[in-house]
N, C-alpha and C positions, 0 to 999 in steps of 0.2 A: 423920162422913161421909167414904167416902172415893172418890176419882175414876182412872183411870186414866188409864194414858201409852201410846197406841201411836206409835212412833218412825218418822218417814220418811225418815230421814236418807239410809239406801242407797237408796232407788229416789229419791222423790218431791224430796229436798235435792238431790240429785245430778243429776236431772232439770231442775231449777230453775234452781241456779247453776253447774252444772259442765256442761251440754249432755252431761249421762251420761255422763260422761267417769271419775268414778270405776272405779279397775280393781279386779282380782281380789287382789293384793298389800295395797291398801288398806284394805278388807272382810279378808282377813284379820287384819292388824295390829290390827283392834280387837274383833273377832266376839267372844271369850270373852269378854272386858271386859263388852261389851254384852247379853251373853248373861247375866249377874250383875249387873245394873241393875235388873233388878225391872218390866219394858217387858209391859204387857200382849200383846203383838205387835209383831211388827219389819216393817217392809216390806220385800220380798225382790224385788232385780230381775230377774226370771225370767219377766216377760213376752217373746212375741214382738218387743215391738220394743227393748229391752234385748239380747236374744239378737245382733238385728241388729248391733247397734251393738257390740256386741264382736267379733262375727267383723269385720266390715266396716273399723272404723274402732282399734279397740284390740288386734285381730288375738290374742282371746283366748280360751278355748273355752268359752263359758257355762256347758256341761255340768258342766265341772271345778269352774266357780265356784258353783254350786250346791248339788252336793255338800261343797263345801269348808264350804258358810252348813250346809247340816244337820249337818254334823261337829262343829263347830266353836262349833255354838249350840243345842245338842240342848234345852235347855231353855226355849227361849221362841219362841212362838208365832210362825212366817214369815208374813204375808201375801202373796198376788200378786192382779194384777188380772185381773177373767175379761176377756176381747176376744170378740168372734163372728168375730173373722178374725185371723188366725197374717199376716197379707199385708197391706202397710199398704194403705188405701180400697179394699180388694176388697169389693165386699157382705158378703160371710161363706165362712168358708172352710166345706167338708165338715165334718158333726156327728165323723162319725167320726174326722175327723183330731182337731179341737176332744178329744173325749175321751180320747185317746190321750194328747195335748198335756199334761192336768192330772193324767190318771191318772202320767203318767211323773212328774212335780212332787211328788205325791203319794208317789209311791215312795219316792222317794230323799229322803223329810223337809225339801223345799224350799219344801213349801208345805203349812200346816195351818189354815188360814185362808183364801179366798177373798171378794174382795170383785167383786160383782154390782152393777151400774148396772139404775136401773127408767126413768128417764125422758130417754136421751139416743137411744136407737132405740128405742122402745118395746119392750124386752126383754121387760117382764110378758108382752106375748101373744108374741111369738117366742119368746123363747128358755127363760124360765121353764123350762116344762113338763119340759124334760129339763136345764136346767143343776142344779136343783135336788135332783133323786134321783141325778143323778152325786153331785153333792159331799155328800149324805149317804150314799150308798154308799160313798164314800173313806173317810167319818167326818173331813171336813174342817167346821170352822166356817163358816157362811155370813153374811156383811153384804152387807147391799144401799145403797148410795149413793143417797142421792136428788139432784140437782144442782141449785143456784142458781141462779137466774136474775131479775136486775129485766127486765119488761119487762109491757107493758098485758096477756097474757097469764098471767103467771104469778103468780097469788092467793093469796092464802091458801087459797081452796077449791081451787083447784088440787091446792098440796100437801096439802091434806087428802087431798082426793082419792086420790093416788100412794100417800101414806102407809096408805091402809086398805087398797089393793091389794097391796103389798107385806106387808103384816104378816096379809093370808090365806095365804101361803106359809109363814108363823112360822120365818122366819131368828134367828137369834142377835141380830141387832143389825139399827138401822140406824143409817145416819152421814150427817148434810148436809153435802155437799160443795158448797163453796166455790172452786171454781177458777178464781173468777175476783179472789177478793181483796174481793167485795162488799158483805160484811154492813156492816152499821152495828148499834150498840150498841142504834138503837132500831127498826131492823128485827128485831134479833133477838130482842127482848123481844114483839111481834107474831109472827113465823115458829115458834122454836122450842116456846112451846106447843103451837100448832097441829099439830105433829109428833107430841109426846109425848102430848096427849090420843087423836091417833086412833092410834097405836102399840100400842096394847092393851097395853100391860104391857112391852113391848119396852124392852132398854137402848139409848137413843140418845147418839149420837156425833156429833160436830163435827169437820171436817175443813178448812181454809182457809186462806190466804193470806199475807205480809205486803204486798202487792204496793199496798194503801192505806195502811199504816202502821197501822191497826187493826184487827188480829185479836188482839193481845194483850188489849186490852179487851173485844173481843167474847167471846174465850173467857170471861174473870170473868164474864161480865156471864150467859154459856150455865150455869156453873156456877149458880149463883143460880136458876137457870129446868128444870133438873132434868137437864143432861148430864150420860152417865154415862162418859164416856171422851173424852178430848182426843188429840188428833193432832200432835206436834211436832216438834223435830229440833235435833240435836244442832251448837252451834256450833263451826265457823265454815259448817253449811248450813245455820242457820237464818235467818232474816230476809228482808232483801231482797226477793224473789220466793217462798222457800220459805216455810214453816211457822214460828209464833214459837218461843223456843229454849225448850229443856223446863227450862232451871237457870229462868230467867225466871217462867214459867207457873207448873212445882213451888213455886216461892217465896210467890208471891200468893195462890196456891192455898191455903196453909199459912195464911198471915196470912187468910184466910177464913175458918179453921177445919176447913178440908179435911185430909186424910190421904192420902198423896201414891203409898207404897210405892217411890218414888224412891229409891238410892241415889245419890246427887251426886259422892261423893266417888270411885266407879266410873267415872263417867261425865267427871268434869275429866280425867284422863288420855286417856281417847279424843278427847275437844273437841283437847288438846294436839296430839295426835299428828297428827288432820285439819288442826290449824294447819300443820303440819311440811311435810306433803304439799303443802298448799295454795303453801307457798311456794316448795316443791322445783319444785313443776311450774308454776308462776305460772297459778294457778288462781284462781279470784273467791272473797274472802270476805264473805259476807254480812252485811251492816248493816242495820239499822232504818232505814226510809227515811220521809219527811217526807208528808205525808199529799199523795191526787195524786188530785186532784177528775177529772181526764182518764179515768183505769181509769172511774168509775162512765159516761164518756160512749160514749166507745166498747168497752169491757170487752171487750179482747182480753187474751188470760193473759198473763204475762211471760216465757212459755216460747214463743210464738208470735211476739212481739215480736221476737226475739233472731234467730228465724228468718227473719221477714219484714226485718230489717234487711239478711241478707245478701242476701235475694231481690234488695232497690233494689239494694243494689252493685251484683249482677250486671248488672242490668238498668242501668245507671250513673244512678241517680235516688236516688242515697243522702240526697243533702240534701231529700227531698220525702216524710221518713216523715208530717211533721207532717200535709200532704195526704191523704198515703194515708189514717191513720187516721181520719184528718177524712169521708173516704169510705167505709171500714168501716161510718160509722154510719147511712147512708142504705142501703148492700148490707145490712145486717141487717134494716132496713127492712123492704127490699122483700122480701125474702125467709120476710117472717113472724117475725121474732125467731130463731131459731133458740139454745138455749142456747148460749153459746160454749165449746165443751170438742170435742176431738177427735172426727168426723174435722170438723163443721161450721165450728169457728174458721178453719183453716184455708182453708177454700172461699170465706168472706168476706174475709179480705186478700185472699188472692190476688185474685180477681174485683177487689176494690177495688183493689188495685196496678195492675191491665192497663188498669180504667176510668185512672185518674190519669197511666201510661204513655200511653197511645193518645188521649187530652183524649177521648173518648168514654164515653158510660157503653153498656156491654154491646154497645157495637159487635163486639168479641171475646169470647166467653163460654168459661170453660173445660167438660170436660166434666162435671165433677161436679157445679155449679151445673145443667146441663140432668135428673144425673138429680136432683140432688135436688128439680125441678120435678115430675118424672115420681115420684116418693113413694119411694125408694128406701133413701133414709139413716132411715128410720123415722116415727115422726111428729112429730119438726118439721118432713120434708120433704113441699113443698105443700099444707101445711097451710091451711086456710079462712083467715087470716091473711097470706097472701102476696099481693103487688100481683097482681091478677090480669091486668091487660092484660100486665107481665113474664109471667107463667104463659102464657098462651095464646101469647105471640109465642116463649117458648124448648119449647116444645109442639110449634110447627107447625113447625120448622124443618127442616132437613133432616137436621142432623145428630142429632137429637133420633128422627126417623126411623133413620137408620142405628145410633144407641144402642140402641135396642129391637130391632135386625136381628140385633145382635150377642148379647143378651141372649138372643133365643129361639135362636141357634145355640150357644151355652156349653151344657155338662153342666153338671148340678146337681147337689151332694151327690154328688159321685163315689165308687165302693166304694173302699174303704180300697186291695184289692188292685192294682187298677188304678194308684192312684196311686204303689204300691210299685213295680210293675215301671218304670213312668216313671224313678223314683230310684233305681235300681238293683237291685230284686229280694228276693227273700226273705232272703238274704245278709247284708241291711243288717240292722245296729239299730236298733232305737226312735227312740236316739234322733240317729242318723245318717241314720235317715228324716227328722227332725221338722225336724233343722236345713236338711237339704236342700232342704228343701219351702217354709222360712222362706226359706230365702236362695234360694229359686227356681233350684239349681242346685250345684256342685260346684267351682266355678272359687272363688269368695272363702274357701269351708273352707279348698280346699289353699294358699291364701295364708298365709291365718290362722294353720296345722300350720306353713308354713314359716317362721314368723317366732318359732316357737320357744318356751320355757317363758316363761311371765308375768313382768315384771319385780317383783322383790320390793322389801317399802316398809319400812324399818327407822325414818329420820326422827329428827326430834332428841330426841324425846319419848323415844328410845332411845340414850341419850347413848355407852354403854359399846360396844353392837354398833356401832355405828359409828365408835367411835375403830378398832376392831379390823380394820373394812374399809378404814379410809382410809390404815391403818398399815400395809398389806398392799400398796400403792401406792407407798410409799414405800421402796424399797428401804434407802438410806444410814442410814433413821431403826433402831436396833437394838432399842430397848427406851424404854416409857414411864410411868412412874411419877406415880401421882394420890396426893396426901395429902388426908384428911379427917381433921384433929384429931388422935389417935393413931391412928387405921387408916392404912395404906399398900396400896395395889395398884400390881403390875411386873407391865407387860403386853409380850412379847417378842417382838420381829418375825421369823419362823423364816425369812421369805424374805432377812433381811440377812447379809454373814456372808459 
């Protein structure tokens, strides 16, 4: 029997415990490596909000780094994630932009895999119908994610349900995704068949958490129940909040009787070198954490958490998460469960932070809790399931009026060309459109351009290049000599002298 390894380590690990802070230097230093690991797929961060976060805050050019992952990994399968919006909580951006966005991905060998969500805006009926002959017209792989969720809503027939909807499209795969860390050993001995009976023959995939301390067992437990691919990540980003570590899983997986296609011994060098980084830049390394009965009460993701920690700071109510979260679980409530995965997680702290801020509940309501009363975010939003005296009083308001004023005055699905000439005209490129449109403008690019070529990551895992850089610092030092046994190496400082 054998299982497969898709790796999350670049987007999903990095996501997790580095607040995507992994750069382009870093992903370089191990790409080939990892690219000869035997990884059914790699996760590639070359979504829209990845993109963001490099010009923005890493001041680095996505583009470059993109290119560098198809270069660099020409053999094994990138993943990215489809979005209906390039623009973080926009409804959806233009189809047109959207296809230009994947086709360029597509191009440049940054993404040969695409993974599709069915149940977190109701894609099947939106977006389906044309995400699907894009990405077999690319001749890109398609998985579709179905997302977890405990709540009085979400059944078993439920996911049956999704599951036979999705698998009339006949994707390559699906994957239950777990984002919020939730399974247990004996939900998923219930859940997982139920997936793979109505999958009609489909390979299915598991995708989830440590953020409860058991997903390492869940995964064995999915192998046994007929998973045909695991989701992991390479330590020091596995654990903690990410994904459990693939030496881990591969190992158990083995003593099962499974067949792994893991190369391990590829793969300790890159873990190495992520150490190196992680210390260089005092980055978080992730551990196995203690089982935390709290995630199944309020099940906000660990990637939410981290954010909404800095929200209270700002707001100086830092010592009151335990409150906030404690309030999460009644805004979810009332809201109808909404699965917690972006952009809904989100909308429920928040809302709950400003109830716990202001000692009122929905005395202040943000906007996107009003559309999502008005059906906006798909179908968890306002859904038969929602308090409905909340639904009717965020209904009639006023500003619930002026949201819909707004909405019937926006263009919809604007021509490509129009949006061109806004960005600068026919002149541009692709993909100097695509980033301008992402970053809403021109002013962070040329930040970005001015702060110069990407810092390179050499690390201890590279013991010799970096004697040679540090020795290059040192002026007075002339020459350095390593003995190993009878070998000798003189390494000569040409700047002393």
């Amino acid at each position: 029997m054998q299982v497969r390894f898709v790796d999350t380590t670049l987007r999903d690990g990095s996501q997790s415990l580095w607040a995507m802070g992994m750069r382009t230097g870093m992903m370089e230093a191990v790409a080939e490596d990892m690219d000869r690991a035997g990884f059914a797929s790699v996760e590639a961060p070359v979504t829209s909000l990845y993109m963001k976060k490099f010009v923005r805050d890493l001041k680095e050019d996505p583009w470059a780094m993109a290119r560098m992952l198809a270069r660099r990994m020409p053999r094994t399968v990138k993943s990215a994630n489809c979005s209906s919006s390039l623009q973080a909580f926009e409804r959806s951006s233009p189809v047109a932009v959207l296809k230009l966005f994947f086709s360029k991905l597509a191009e440049i060998g940054a993404m040969n895999r695409v993974n599709l969500f069915a149940n977190t805006r109701d894609q099947v009926k939106v977006s389906f119908h044309w995400t699907f002959p894009l990405f077999r017209n690319l001749g890109v792989q398609i998985v579709v994610g179905l997302s977890y969720c405990p709540s009085p809503r979400h059944t078993d027939e439920y996911y049956a349900q999704k599951t036979r909807e999705i698998a009339a499209f006949n994707p390559d795969a699906i994957y239950l995704k777990d984002q919020g860390g939730l399974l247990t050993v004996d939900r998923i001995r219930t859940l997982l068949p139920v997936i793979v009976q109505n999958a009609g023959g489909l390979p299915v995939e598991l995708h989830s958490h440590c953020t409860t301390g058991l997903a390492p067992l869940v995964y064995l437990e999915a192998l046994k129940l007929g998973a045909s691919a695991l989701h992991t990540a390479v330590p020091p980003l596995a654990n903690g909040p990410s994904q459990p570590s693939v030496f881990n899983v591969a190992a158990n997986a083995r003593l099962m009787g499974f067949k792994t296609g893991i190369d391990e011994d590829v793969l300790r060098p890159v873990s190495e070198r992520f150490m190196a980084f992680a210390r260089q830049d005092r980055l978080p390394i992730g551990a196995p954490l203690e089982y935390d009965y709290a995630q199944f009460v309020h099940q906000v993701p660990g990637g939410v958490i981290s954010n909404l920690k800095r929200q209270l700071a700002e707001l100086r109510i830092a010592e009151r998460l335990d409150e906030v979260l404690e309030e999460t679980v009644q805004v979810r409530k009332d809201l109808g469960y909404p699965i917690m995965i972006t952009p809904h997680s989100q909308f429920v702290v928040t809302q709950a932070a400003i109830n716990v801020a202001t000692g009122a509940r929905y005395r202040h309501v943000i906007d996107e809790v009003i559309l999502f009363a008005q059906g906006v975010y798909g179908e968890d939003a306002g859904c038969a399931f929602m308090d409905q005296n909340l639904k009717d009083r965020l209904l009639g308001s006023a500003r619930a009026r002026e949201l819909e004023q707004l909405a019937a005055g926006q263009e919809h699905d604007v021509p490509l060309k129009k949006l061109r000439d806004r960005l600068g005209g026919p002149g541009v490129s692709d993909e100097e459109f695509l980033l301008r449109y992402i970053m809403k403008g021109e002013d962070e690019i040329a930040a970005m351009r001015a702060a110069g070529a990407p810092r390179k990551y050499l690390g201890a895992a590279l013991p010799l290049l970096t004697l040679i850089r540090e020795l290059g610092r040192h002026k007075q030092v002339r020459y350095v000599q390593v003995r190993r046994g009878s070998d000798s190496l003189v390494v000569q400082n040409q700047v002393s002298g």
